[in-house]
C-alpha positions as CSV (number, residue, x, y, z in Angstrom):
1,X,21.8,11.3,-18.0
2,X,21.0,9.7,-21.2
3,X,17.9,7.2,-21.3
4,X,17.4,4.2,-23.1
5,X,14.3,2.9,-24.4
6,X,13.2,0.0,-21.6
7,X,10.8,-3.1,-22.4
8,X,8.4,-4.0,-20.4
9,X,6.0,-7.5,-19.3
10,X,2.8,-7.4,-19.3
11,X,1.7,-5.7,-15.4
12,X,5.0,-4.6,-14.4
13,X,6.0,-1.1,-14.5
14,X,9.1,0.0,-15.9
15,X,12.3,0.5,-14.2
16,X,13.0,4.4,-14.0
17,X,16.6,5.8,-13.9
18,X,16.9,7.7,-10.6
19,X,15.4,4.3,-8.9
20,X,18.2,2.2,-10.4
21,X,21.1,5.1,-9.1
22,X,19.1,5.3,-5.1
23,X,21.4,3.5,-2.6
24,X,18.8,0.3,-1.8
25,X,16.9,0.3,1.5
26,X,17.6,-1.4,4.7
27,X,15.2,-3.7,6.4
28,X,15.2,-1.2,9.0
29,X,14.4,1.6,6.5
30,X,11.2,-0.4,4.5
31,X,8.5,1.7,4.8
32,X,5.9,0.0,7.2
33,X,2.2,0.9,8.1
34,X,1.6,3.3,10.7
35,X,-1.6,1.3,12.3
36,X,-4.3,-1.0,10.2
37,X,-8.1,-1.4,11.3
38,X,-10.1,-4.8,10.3
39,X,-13.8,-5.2,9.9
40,X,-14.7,-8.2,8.7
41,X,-12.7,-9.5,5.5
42,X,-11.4,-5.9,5.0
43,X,-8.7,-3.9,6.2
44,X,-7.5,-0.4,5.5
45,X,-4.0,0.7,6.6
46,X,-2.7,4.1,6.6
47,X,1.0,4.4,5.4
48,X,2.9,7.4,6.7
49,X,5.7,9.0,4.1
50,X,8.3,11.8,4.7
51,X,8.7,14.0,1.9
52,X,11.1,17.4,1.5
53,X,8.6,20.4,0.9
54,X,10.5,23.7,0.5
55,X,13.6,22.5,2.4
56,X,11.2,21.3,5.2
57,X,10.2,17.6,6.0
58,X,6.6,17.3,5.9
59,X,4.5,13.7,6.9
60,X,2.0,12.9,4.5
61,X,-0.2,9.8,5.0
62,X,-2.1,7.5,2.5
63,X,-4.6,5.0,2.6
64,X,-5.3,1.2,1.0
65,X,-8.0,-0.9,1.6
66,X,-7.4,-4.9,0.9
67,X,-10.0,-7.4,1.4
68,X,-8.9,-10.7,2.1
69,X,-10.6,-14.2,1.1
70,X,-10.2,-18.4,1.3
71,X,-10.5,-20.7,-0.9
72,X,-10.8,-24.4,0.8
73,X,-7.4,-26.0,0.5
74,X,-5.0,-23.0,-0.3
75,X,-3.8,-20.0,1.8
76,X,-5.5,-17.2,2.7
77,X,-5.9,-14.5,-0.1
78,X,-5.5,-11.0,-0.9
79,X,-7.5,-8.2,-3.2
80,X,-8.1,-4.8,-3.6
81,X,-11.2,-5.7,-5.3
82,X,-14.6,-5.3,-3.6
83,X,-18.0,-6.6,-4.0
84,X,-21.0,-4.5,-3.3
85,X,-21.5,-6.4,-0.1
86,X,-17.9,-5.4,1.0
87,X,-18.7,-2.0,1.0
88,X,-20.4,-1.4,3.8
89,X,-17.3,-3.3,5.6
90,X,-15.0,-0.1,4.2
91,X,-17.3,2.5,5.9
92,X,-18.6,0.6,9.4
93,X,-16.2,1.3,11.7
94,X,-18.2,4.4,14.1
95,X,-15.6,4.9,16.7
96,X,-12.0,5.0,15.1
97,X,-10.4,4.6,18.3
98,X,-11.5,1.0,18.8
99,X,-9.4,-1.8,18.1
């Protein structure tokens, strides 16, 4: 498959080849978060993915951690930026099993 050169915007990434050939996803088939916790302003959800490892399907999971801030007048907003007084937020939760 031959490539061409593709331009890019300022924070985007650039389309790849195989993306633009994949059939596109269902709204049944978007990946969604297998649980989030909240403490505070922060949240952290872990995101389960499905990957083919030596003709076997294998669950992997990752990790994101959003903190989430008002300003008077406007919607709620979102960041993956923290301040040092966000960080002990991150690490507080003692019993994972609480909700």
């Amino acid at each position: 498959m031959a490539t061409k050169k593709l331009k890019t915007e300022s924070g985007t990434k650039p389309e790849v080849p195989a993306a633009r050939d994949a059939a596109p996803a269902t709204q049944d088939a978007k990946r969604r978060p297998l649980k989030t916790f909240r403490e505070g302003d922060v949240s952290a959800t872990i995101w389960p993915r499905q990957t083919l490892v030596r003709g076997e399907q294998r669950n992997f999971y990752s990790l994101t951690f959003e903190r989430s801030y008002k300003i008077p007048g406007q919607p709620w907003k979102y960041t993956r930026s923290f301040d040092v007084s966000d960080l002990g937020n991150l690490g507080n939760r003692s019993d994972p099993g609480q909700e």
